[in-house]
C-alpha positions as semicolon CSV with decimal commas, in nm:
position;residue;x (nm);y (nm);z (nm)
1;X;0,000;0,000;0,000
2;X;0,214;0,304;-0,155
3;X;0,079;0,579;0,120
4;X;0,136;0,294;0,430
5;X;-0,224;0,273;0,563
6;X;-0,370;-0,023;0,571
7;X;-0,782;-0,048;0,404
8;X;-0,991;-0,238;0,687
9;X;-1,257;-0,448;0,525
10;X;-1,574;-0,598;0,738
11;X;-1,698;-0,917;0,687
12;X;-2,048;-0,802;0,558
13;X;-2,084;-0,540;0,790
14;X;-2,117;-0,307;0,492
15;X;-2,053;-0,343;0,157
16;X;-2,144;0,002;0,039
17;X;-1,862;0,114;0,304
18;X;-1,620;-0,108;0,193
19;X;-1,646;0,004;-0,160
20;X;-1,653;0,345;-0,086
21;X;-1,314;0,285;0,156
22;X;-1,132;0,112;-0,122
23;X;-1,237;0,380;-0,393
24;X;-1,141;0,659;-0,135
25;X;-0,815;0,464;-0,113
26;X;-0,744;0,454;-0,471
27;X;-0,814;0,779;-0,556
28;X;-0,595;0,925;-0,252
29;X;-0,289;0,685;-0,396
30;X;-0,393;0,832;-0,765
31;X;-0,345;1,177;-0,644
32;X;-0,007;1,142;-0,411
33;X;0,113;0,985;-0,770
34;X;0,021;1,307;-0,942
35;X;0,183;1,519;-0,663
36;X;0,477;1,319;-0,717
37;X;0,478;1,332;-1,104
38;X;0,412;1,663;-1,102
39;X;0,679;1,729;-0,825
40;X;0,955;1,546;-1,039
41;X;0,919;1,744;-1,301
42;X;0,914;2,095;-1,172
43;X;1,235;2,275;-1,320
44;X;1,274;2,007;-1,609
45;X;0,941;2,062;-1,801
46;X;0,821;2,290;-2,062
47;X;0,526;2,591;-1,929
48;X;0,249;2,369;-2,103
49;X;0,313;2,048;-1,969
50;X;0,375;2,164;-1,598
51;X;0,007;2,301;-1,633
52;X;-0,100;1,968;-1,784
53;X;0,042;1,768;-1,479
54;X;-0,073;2,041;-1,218
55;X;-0,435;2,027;-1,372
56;X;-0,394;1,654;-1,286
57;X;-0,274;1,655;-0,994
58;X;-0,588;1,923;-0,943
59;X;-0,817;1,645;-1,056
60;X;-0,712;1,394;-0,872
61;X;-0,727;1,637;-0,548
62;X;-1,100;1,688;-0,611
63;X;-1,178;1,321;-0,695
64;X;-0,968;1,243;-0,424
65;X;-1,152;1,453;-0,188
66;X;-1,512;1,381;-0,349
67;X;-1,408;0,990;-0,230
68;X;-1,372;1,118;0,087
69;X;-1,713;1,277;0,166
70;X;-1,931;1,017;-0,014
71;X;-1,692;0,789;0,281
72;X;-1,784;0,973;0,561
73;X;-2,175;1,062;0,430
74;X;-2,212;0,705;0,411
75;X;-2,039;0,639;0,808
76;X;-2,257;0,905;0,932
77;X;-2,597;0,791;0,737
78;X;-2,553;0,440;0,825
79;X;-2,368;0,458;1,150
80;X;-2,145;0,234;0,970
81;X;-1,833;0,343;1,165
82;X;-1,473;0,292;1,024
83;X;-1,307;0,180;1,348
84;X;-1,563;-0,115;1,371
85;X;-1,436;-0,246;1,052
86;X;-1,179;-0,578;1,113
């Protein structure tokens, strides 16, 4: 797991949480990829491209964060809390 957290998946308790933890997870490690991408290449790309990779990394902030909330909507709904998860 590239960010070292670990996803904690219940055995039924939810699905729809589940899901929505291991999309939340994917599109957090799709935007610390972008932030590193785009990070590597400060100083060594051209104008256009370094607004290409920061829209990106932009993009994957917002999906990122859009994971996120439909997460925690879905705890607070369903009083499906995280921390019960094994």
């Amino acid at each position: 797991m590239p960010l070292g957290y670990a996803v904690y998946m219940s055995a039924g308790h939810c699905a729809e949480k589940d899901r929505l933890l291991l999309e939340y997870r994917q599109a957090a490690d799709q935007y610390a990829a972008a932030v590193a991408e785009l990070s590597r290449r400060i100083g060594i790309s051209s104008l256009d491209d370094y607004q290409k990779l920061h829209q990106a990394a932009e993009s994957a902030r917002i999906r990122s964060n859009e994971a996120r909330d439909r997460l925690a909507r879905q705890i607070a709904e369903h009083h499906c809390d995280i921390s019960k998860a094994s």
